[in-house]
C-alpha positions in Angstrom: 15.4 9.1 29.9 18.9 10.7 28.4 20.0 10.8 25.2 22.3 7.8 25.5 19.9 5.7 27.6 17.6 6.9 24.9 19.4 5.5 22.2 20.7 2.2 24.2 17.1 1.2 25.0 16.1 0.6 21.9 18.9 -2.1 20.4 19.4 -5.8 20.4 16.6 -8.0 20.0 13.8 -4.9 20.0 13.7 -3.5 16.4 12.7 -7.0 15.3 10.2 -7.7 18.2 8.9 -3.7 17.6 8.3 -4.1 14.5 6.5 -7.7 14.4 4.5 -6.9 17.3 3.7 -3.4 18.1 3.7 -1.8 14.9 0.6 -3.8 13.5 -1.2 -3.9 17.0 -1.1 -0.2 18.1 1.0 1.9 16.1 -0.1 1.3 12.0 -3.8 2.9 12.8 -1.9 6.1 14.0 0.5 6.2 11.5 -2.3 5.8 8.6 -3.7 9.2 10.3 -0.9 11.6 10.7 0.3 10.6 7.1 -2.8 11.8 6.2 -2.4 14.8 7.9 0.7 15.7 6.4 -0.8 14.8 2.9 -3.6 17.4 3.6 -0.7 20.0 3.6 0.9 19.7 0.2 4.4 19.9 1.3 7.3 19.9 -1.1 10.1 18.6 2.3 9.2 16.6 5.3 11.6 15.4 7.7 10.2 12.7 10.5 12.2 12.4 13.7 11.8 9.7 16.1 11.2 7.1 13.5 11.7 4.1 14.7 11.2 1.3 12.3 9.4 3.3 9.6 5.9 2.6 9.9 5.5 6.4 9.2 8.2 7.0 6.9 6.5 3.9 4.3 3.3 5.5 4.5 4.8 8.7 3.5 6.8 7.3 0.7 3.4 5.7 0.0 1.3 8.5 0.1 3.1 11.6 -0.9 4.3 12.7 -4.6 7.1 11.8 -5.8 8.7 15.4 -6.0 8.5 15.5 -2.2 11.2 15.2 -0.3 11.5 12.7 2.7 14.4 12.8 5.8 13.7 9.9 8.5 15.9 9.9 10.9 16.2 8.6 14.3 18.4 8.4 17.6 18.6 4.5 17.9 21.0 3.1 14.9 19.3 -0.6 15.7 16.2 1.1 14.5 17.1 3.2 11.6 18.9 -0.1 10.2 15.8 -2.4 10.8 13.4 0.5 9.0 15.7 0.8 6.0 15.8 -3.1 5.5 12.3 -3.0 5.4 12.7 -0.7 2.5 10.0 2.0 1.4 7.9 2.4 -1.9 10.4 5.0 -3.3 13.8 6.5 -2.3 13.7 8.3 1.0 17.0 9.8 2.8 17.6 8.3 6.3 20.1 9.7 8.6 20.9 8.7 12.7 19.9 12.4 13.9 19.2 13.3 17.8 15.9 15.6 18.0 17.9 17.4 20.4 20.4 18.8 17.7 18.9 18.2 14.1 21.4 18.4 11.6 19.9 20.3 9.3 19.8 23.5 8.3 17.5 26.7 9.7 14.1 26.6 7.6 15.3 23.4 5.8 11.6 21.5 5.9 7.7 22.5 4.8 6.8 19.8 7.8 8.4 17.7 10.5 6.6 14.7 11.5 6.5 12.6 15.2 5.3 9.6 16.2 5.0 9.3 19.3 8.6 10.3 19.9 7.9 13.6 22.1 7.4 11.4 25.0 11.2 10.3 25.2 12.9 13.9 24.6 14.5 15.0 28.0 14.1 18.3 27.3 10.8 18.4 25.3 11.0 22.3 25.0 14.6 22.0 23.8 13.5 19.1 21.3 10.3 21.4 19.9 13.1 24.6 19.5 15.1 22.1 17.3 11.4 21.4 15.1 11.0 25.4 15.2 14.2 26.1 13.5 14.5 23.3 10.9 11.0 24.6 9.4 10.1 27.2 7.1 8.2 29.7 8.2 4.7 28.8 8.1 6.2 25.3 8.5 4.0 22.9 10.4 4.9 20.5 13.2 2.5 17.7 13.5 3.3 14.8 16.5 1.4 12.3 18.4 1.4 11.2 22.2 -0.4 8.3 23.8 -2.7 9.4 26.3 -2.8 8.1 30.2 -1.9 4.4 30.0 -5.8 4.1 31.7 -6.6 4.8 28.5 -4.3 2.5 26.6 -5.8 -0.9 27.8 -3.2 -3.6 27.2 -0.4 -1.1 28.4 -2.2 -1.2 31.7 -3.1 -4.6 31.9 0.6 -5.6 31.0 1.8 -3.0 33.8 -0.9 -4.4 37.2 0.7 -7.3 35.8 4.4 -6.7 36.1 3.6 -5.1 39.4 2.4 -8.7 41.3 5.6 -9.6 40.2 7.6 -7.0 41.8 5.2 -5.4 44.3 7.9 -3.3 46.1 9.4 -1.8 42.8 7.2 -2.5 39.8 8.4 -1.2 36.5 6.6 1.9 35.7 8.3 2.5 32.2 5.1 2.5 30.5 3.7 5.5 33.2 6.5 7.2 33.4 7.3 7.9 29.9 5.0 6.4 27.3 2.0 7.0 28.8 3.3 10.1 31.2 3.5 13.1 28.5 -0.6 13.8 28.1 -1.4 16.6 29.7 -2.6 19.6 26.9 -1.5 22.1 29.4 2.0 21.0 29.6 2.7 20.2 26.0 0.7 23.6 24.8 3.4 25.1 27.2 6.6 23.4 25.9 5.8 24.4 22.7 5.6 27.6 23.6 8.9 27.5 25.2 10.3 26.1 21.7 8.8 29.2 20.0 5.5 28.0 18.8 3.2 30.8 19.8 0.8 30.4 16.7 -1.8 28.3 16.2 -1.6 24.8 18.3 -3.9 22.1 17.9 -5.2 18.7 19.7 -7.0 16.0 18.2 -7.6 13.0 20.7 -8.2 9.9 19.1 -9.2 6.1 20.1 -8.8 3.5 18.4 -8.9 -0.2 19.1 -5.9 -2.5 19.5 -6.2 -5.9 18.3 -3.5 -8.6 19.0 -3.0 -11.8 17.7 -3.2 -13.3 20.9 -2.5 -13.0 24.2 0.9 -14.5 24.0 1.7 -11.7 21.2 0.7 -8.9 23.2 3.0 -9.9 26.1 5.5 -10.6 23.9 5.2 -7.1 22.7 5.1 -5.1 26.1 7.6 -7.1 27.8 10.4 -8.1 25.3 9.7 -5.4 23.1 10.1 -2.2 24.8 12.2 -0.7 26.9 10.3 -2.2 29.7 12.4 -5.4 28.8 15.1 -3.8 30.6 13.6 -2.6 33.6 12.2 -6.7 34.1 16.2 -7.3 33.8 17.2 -4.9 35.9 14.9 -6.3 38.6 15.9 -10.0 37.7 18.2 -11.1 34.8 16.2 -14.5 34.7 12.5 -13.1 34.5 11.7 -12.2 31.1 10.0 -15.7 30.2 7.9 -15.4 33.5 7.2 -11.8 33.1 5.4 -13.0 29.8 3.8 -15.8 31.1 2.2 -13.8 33.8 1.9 -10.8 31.5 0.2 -13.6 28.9 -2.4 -14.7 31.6 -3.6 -10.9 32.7 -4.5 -10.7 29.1 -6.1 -13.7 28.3 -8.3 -13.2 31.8 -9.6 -9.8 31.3 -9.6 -9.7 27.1 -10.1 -13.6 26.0 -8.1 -16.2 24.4 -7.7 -15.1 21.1 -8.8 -12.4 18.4 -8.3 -9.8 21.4 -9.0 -5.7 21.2 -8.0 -3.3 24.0 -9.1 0.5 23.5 -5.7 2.5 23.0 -6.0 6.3 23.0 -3.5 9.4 22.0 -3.8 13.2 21.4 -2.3 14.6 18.1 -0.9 17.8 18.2 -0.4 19.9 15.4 1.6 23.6 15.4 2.6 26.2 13.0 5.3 28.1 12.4 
């Protein structure tokens, strides 16, 4: 995915369907964590790329003092608008910014923040070069990634799904990129490449998913992501049948209602 494809996937009706949906079922837990994490470090700047709708930029305004200072940025407009209606706790500075070319200055931040943005960077050792610079030394670069979608349960049930529907080309969005950057090796590597050759950390954590019902987790994989696009693509008429059929995987293998589905991601964290 290129920058501009990047940046186009994530407009018109998928903010608001993001943000209802997936935020509360499989990206809050994650959020809570890494805020933490950046917490634990005391820092006085913090930018966050790859925001999305906020759901780490209001726990940071939440969490951290006052005094520090808070960037969030990200490549979609539709999404930076939607996270700075939602408002935050306390003033924060938010600025459309490509992780490809932060505008910001050399040594400008005490931490920079991801979640799970790495996944969509073409160039991920190009993207973790830009993180490099904009951090002081001794600076520390903390991001998440979701594991193999095997791992991610409603992701995979959602995907088997899509692929009775189009058994000759199923979508594979949610391999190929969300659920296709996991591999230690690799990432280690492209951080390397970006100049992190200090200390690197992973932290794999599961958690458990829960959705409202098995309506609302369709709803969120197919209409809320930039799988919605590739069901288009395929067939401008199949996004209500993509999420009744979507709908029904769920309820067979997870129940009618009150569902959980294990998710899984690694959290990286590198220093300067």
């Amino acid at each position: 995915m290129n920058t501009s494809s990047g940046e186009r996937a994530f407009a018109g009706p998928i903010p608001q369907l993001y943000e209802r949906y997936l935020v509360p079922m499989i990206f809050d837990g994650y959020a809570r964590d890494i805020t933490r994490r950046v917490a634990a470090l005391a820092p006085s700047s913090v930018l966050e790329i790859a925001a999305g709708t906020g759901a780490v930029t209001r726990h940071l305004a939440a969490q951290l003092p006052a005094g520090t200072s808070i960037v969030s940025t990200d490549l979609s407009q539709p999404m930076l608008e939607h996270a700075m209606s939602l408002g935050t706790s306390r003033p924060v500075t938010w600025r459309q910014a490509d992780a490809m070319k932060l505008p910001f200055a050399d040594g400008a931040f005490d931490a920079v923040v991801c979640q799970f943005g790495a996944m969509f960077f073409p160039d991920k050792a190009g993207a973790f070069s830009e993180a490099y610079r904009v951090l002081r030394p001794g600076g520390t670069f903390l991001f998440n990634v979701w594991d193999r979608i095997e791992d991610n349960e409603f992701a995979d049930c959602v995907t088997q799904a899509m692929a009775t529907l189009f058994p000759a080309d199923p979508p594979r969005f949610m391999v190929k990129v969300p659920h296709g950057y996991y591999d230690q090796t690799q990432i280690r590597g492209a951080l390397a490449a970006g100049g992190f050759t200090g200390a690197i950390t992973f932290d794999t954590i599961a958690m458990q998913s829960l959705g409202e019902s098995p309506r609302s987790v369709a709803v969120a994989y197919c209409q809320g992501t930039p799988m919605r696009a590739e069901l288009e693509a395929r067939d401008a008429g199949i996004l209500e049948k993509a999420t009744d059929v979507a709908a029904s995987a769920i309820e067979d293998r997870f129940g009618p209602a009150g569902i959980t589905g294990k998710i899984q991601a690694h959290v990286v964290v590198a220093t300067r």
